[in-house]
C-alpha positions, 0 to 999 in steps of 0.5 A, a space after each residue: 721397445 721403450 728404453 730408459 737413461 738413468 743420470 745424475 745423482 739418481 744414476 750414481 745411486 742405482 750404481 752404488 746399489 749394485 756394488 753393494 748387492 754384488 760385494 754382499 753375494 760375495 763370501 765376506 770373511 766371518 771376522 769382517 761381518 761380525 758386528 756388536 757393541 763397540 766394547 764387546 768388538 774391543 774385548 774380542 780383537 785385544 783377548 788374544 793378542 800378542 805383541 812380537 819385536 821384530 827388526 828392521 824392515 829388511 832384517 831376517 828378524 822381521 821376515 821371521 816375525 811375520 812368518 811366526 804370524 802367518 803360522 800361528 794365526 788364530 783368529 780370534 783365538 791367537 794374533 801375532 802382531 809383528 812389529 817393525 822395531 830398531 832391531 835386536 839391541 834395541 828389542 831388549 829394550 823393548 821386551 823390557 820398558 815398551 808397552 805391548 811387546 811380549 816377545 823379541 828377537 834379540 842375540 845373546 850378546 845384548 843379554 850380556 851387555 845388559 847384564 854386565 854393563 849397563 846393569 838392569 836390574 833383576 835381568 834374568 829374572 825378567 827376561 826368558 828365552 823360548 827357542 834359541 835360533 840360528 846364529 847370526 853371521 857378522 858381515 863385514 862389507 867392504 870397499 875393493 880396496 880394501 884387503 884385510 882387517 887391518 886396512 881398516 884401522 881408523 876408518 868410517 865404518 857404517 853400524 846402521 841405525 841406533 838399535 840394530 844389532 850390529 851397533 852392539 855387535 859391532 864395537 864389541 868385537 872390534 875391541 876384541 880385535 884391538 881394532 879402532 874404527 870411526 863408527 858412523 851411526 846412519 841408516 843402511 840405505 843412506 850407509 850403503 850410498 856412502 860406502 859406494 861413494 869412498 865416504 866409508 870404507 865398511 857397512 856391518 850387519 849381524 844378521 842370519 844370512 841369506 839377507 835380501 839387503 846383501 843379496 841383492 848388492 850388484 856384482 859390479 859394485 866389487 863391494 866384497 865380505 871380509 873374513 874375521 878369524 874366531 879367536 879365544 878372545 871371542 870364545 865366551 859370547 860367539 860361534 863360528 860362522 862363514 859365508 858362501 857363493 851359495 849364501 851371497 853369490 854377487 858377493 862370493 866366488 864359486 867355491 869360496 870361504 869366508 869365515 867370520 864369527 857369529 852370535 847366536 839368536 835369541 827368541 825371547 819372552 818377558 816372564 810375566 807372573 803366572 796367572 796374569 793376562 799377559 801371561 795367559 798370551 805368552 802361554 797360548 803362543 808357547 803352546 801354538 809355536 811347538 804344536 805347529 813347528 813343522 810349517 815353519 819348516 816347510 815352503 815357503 817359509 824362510 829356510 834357516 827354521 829348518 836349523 833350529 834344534 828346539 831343546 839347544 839351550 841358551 847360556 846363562 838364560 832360563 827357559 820360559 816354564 811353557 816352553 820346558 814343559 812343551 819340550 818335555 811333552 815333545 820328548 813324551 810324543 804326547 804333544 802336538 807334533 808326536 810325528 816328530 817325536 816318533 821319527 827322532 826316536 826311529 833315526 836315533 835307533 838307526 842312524 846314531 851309534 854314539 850319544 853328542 858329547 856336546 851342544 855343538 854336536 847336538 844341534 848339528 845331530 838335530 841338522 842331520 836329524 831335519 835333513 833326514 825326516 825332510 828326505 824319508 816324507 819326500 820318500 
């Protein structure tokens, strides 16, 4: 038998050859094969794009950006682009001035803080909410020595990164608290390094809990969350919030309470004119976000969608007008999701013998309602 060696450049060649012939029988996705005019390519990825203000990388802001994106998914008939942002202060800053943001994470706080301090003109007429989200929990983390609140009175306290929600959060309830504090404005990590060292006696955040920062903060540290007490002084801007061992387990011990305050979150939209391109985005993202709404509450998808009450209101915002409509459409059953409809109209006949008498008792209802729908499918 004859045998043959094929070497250098020739060699090299014929491997190329091969890779190529082998990765052409593979199955390609559809959207990479599709070729054209570099205009027509264009045109085609930017249609249907929408921009989406998320958080910082490890936020609870951030994972819910990319779990929307992930859910609603369209190819090239919807693509969410999550976006890595300074967190919920700065995204309403964003949603208002930055090129390419079309929706935000963001809490009712900063909506306030716009609104009556800084001024911005025309900000309710800009600026609609979609969804209001699961309150985000004040976490104060703090050094073992120290006790109680008081104890911090003239100290280093870490407030993260400009932007981040707790960089607005946080001076607004420490004044609320009569509570002078040295705030230091410096990444989580670098905050983080500094609080364990004694250079600063607190680290903040305003986030939805559980967070992987906070969960994954060593035992041994003996680094603890303290309590803030909700007070009338909080009343206008904040709900009550409390952590468990269930929520950080490093940080609480079994059968421990720490209550604190919390505010709630924001899925905001800017009100782009009827008719306009962006708008037409909005809209589809609208529609997408209702029809598909019981994925997200599934695994494994972040649990604290499950929490969401879709029709909860947000005061003194206004409802993006694709949204009222798709919730009316909900409360029809001539949506998307008609199952969800039809099974809040079976658990209201049998499980409710009284109407809520306020928001509060709403959204825990529609809590109740989740847990009962998740446990009849499982049935």
């Amino acid at each position: 038998m004859r045998g043959f060696v094929i070497t250098g450049a020739l060699g090299l060649a014929f491997g190329l050859w091969i890779s190529i012939a082998e990765v052409g029988s593979q199955t390609i996705p559809k959207s990479l094969q599709e070729s054209g005019p570099e205009d027509v390519i264009k045109q085609r990825e930017n249609n249907w794009t929408v921009g989406l203000a998320g958080g910082a990388f490890d936020g609870t802001y951030l994972r819910f950006a990319d779990e929307l994106g992930k859910v609603l998914d369209d190819g090239d008939q919807l693509r969410v682009l999550p976006i890595i942002s300074r967190g919920a202060a700065g995204n309403l800053e964003d949603l208002l001035y930055l090129r390419g943001i079309d929706i935000a994470f963001t809490q009712s706080d900063v909506f306030e803080y716009f609104r009556t301090e800084r001024k911005t003109p025309h900000l309710e007429d800009r600026i609609r909410y979609i969804i209001r989200l699961p309150v985000a929990e004040f976490h104060i983390l703090v050094r073992p020595e120290i006790k109680t609140l008081e104890d911090l009175r003239g100290e280093k306290i870490i407030f993260g990164p400009p932007g981040v929600s707790a960089t607005l959060t946080g001076p607004i309830v420490f004044q609320r608290l009569n509570l002078p504090v040295e705030p230091v404005f410096i990444d989580f990590t670098t905050g983080y390094k500094m609080l364990l060292a004694g250079d600063a006696k607190g680290l903040l955040g305003s986030v939805s809990k559980p967070v992987d920062f906070w969960l994954k903060i060593p035992q041994s540290t003996g680094l603890h969350l303290l309590p803030v007490p909700y007070t009338r002084a909080f009343a206008d801007l904040y709900a009550v919030g409390e952590f468990t061992s269930a929520d950080y387990p490093n940080l609480i011990a079994p059968g421990e309470r720490i209550d604190t305050v919390a505010v709630p979150s924001v899925l905001a939209v800017y009100n782009w004119p009827k008719n306009s391109d962006r708008y037409r985005r909005v809209e589809r993202f609208v529609q997408y976000l209702f029809n598909r709404w019981n994925k997200l509450t599934q695994q494994p998808f972040h649990p604290r969608w499950r929490d969401v009450n879709l029709a909860a209101t947000v005061p003194g915002w206004t409802r993006f007008s694709v949204a009222e409509d798709m919730l009316q459409h909900l409360a029809q059953g001539d949506s998307g999701d008609q199952g969800m409809a039809r099974d809040f109209q079976t658990y209201m006949t049998r499980q409710v013998r009284t109407a809520p008498r306020n928001e509060a008792e709403r959204d825990a209802l529609f809590r109740q309602f989740m847990l009962w729908r998740e446990q009849q499918h499982r049935q």
